[in-house]
MMTF fields as JSON, N, C-alpha, C and O atoms, coordinates in Angstrom:
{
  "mmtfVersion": "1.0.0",
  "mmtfProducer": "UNKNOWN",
  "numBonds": 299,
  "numAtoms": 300,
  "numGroups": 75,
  "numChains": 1,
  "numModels": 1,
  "chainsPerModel": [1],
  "groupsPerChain": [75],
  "chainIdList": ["A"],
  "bondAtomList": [4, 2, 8, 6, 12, 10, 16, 14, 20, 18, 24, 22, 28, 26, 32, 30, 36, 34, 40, 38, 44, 42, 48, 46, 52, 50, 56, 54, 60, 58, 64, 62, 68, 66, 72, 70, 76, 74, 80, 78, 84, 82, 88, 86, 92, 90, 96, 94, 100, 98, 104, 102, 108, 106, 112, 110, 116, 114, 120, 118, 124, 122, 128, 126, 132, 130, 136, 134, 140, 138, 144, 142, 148, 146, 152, 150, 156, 154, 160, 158, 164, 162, 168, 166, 172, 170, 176, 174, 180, 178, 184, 182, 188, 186, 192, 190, 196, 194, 200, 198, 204, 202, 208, 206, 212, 210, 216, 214, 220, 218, 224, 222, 228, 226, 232, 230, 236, 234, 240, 238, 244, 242, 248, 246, 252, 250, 256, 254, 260, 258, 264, 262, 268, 266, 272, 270, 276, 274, 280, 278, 284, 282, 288, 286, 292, 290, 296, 294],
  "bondOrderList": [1, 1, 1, 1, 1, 1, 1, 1, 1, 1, 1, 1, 1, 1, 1, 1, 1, 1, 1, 1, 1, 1, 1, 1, 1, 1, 1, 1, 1, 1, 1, 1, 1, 1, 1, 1, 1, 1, 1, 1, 1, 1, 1, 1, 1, 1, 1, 1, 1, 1, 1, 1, 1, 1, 1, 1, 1, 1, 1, 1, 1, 1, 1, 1, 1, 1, 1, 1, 1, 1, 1, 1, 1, 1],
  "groupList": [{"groupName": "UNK", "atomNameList": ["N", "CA", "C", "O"], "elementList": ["N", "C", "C", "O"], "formalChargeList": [0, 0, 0, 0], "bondAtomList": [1, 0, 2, 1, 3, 2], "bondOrderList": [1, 1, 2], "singleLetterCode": "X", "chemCompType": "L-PEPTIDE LINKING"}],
  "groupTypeList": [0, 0, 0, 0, 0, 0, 0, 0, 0, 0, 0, 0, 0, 0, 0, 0, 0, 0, 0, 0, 0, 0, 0, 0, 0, 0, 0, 0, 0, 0, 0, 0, 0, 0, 0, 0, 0, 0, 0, 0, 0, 0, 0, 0, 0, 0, 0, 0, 0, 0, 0, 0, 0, 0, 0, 0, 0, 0, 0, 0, 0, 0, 0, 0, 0, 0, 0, 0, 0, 0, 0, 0, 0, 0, 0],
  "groupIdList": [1, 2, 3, 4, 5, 6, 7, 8, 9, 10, 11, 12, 13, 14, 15, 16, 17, 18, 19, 20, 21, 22, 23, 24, 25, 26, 27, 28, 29, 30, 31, 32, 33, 34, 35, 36, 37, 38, 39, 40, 41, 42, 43, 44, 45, 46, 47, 48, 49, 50, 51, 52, 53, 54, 55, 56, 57, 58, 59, 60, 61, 62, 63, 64, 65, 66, 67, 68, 69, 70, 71, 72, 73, 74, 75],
  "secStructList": [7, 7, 1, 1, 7, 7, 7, 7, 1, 7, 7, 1, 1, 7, 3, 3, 3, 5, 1, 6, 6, 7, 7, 3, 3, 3, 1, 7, 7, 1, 7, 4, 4, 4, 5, 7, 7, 7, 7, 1, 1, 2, 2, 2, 2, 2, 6, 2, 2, 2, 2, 2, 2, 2, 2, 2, 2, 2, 2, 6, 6, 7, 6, 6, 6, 7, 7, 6, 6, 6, 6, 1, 7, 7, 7],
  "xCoordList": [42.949, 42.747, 41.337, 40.348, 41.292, 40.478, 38.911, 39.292, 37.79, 36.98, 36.775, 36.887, 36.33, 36.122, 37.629, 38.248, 37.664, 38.924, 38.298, 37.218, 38.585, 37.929, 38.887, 40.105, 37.637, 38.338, 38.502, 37.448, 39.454, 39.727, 39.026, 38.007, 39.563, 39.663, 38.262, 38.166, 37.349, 36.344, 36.484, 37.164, 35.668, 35.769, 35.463, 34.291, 35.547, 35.104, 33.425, 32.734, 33.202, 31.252, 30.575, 29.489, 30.96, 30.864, 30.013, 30.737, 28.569, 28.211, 27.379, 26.577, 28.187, 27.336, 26.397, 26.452, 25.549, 25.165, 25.36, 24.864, 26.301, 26.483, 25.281, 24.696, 25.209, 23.759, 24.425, 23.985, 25.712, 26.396, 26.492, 26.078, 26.816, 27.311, 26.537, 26.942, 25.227, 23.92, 24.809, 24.422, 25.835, 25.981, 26.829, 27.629, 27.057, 27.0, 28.776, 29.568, 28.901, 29.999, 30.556, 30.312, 31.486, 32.337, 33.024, 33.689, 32.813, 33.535, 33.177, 32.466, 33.769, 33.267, 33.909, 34.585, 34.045, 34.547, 34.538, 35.473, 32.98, 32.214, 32.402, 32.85, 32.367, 32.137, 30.586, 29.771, 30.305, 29.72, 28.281, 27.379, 28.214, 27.229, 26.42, 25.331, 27.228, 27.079, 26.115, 25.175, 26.217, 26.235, 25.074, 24.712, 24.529, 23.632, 23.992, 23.855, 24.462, 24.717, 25.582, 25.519, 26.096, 26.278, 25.714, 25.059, 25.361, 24.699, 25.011, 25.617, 24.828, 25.339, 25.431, 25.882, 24.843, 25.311, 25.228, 24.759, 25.882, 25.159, 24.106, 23.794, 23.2, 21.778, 21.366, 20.997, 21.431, 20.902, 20.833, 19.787, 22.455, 22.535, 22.13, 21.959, 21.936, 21.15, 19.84, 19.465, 19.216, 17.989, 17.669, 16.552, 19.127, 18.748, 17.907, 17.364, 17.234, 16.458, 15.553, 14.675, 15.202, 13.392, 13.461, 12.377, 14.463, 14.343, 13.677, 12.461, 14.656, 14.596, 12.809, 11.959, 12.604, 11.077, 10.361, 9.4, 10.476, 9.147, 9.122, 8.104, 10.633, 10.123, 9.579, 8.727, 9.881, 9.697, 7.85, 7.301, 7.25, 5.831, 5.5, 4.396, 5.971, 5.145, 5.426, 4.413, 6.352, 6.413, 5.516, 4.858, 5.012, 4.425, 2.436, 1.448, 2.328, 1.227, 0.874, 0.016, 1.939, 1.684, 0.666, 0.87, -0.107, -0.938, -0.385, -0.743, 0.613, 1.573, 2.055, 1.755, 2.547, 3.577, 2.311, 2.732, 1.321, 0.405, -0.475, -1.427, -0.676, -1.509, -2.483, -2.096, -3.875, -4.511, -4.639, -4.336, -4.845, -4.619, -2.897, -2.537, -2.166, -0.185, -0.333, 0.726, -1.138, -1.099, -2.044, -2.352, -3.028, -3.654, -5.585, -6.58, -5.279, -6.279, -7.07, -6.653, -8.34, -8.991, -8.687, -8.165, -9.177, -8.336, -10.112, -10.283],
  "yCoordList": [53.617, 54.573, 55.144, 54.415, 56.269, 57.134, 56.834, 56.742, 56.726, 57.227, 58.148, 58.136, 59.277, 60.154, 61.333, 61.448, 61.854, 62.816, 64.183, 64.457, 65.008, 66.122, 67.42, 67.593, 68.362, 69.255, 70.691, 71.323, 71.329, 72.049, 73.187, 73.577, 73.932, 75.003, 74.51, 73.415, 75.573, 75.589, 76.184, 77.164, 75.397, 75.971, 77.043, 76.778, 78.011, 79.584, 79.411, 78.475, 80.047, 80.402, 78.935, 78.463, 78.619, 77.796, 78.639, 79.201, 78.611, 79.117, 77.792, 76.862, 78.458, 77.295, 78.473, 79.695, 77.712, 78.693, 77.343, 76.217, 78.071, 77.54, 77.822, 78.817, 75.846, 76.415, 76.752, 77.651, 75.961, 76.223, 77.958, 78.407, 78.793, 79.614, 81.012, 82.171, 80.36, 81.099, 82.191, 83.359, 81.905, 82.651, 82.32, 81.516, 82.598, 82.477, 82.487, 83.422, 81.168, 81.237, 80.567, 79.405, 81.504, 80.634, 79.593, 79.442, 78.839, 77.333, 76.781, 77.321, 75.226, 74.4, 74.89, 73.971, 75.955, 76.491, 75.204, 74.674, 75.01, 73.86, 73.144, 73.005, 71.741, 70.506, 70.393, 71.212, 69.418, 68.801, 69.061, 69.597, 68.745, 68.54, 69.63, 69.675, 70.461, 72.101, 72.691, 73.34, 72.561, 73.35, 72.753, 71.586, 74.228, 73.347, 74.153, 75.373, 73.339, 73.838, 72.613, 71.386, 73.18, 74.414, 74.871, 74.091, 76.441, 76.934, 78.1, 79.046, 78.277, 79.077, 80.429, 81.109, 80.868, 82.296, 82.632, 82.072, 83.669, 84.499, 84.579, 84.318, 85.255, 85.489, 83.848, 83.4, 82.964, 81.493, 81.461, 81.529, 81.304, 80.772, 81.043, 80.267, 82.572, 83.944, 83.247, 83.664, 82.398, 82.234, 80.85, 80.366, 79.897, 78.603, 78.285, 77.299, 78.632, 78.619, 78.797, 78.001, 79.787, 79.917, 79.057, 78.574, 78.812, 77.505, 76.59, 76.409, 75.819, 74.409, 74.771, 73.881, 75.807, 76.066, 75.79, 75.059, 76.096, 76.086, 75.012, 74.698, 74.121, 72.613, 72.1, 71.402, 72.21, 70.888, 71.174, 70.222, 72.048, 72.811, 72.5, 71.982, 72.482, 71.903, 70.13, 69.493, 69.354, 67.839, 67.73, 66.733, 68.211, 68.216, 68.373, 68.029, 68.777, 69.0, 68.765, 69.258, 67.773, 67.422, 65.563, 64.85, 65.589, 64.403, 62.958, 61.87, 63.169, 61.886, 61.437, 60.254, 61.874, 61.605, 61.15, 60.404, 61.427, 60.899, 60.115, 60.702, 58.617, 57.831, 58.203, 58.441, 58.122, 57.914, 56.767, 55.624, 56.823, 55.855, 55.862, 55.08, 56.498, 56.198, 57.022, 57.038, 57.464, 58.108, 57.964, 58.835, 56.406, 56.657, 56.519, 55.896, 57.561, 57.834, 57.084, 56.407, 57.204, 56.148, 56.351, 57.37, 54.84, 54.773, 55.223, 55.37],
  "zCoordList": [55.475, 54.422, 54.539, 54.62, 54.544, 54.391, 53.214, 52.047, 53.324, 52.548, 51.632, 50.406, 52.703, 52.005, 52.623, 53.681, 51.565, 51.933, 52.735, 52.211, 53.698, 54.089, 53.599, 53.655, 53.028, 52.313, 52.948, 52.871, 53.508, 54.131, 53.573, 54.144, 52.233, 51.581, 50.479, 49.925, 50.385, 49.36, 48.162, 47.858, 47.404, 45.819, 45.489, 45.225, 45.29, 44.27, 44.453, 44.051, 44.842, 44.361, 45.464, 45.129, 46.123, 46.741, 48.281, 49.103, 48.466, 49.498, 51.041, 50.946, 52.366, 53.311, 54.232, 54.095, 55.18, 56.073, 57.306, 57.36, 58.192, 59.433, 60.507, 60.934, 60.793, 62.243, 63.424, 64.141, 63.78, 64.923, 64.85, 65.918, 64.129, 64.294, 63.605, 63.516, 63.156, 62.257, 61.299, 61.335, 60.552, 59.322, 58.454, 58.934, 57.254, 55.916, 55.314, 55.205, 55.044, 54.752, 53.712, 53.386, 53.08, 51.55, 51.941, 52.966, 51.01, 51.682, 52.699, 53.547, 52.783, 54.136, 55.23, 55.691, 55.924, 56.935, 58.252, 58.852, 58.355, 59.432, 59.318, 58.18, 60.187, 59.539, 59.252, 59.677, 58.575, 57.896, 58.459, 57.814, 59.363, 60.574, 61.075, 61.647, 60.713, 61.219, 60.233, 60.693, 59.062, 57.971, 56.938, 56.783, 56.152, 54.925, 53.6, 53.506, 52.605, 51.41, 50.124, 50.185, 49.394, 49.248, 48.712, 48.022, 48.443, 47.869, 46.568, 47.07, 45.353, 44.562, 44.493, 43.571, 45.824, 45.806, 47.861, 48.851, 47.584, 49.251, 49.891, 51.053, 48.381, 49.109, 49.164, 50.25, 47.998, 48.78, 49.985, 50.631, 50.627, 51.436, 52.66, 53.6, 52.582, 53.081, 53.659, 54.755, 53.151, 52.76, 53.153, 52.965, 53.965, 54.049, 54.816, 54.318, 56.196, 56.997, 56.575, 56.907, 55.706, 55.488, 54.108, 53.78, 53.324, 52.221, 53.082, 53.013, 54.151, 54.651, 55.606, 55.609, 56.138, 56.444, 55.34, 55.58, 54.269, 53.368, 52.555, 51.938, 52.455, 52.412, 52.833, 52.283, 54.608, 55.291, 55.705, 56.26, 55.515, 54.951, 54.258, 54.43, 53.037, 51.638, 52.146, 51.855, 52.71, 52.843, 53.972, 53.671, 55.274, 56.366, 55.414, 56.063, 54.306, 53.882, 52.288, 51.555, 52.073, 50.643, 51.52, 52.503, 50.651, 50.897, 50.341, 50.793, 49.207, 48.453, 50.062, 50.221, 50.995, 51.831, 53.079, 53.963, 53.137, 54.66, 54.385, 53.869, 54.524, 53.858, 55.398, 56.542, 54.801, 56.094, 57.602, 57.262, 58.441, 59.251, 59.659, 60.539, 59.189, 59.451, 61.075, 61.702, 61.538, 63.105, 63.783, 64.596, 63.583, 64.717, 63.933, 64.305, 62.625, 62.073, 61.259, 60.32, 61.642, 60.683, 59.486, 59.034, 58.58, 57.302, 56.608, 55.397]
}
């Protein structure tokens, strides 16, 4: 028996943006793996690449997350 069930057909208002395939799609078209969302509209999802850029920017340079010394660096 199955876990998790895989869902073919997506819900209404339901937005992904496929990396395999770099564009924007209603419902889980992709698997899982492929894809980042969902997201509540088009333009979101429009937008997942420079979203997931300007996180992983603000986490690469928030100071909570780099104790000194974790690379090498004096403490």
């Amino acid at each position: 028996m199955a876990l998790f069930k895989k869902r073919t057909v997506g819900r209404p208002g339901e937005w992904f943006y496929c990396l395999e395939h770099q564009k924007v799609e209603e419902g889980p078209d992709c698997p899982g793996k492929d894809r980042m969302g969902p997201y509540g509209s088009r333009e979101e999802a429009q937008q997942a690449m420079q979203t997931a850029a300007d996180r992983n920017l603000e986490w690469e340079t928030d100071p909570r997350w780099h104790d000194k010394g974790s690379r090498g660096e004096d403490a």
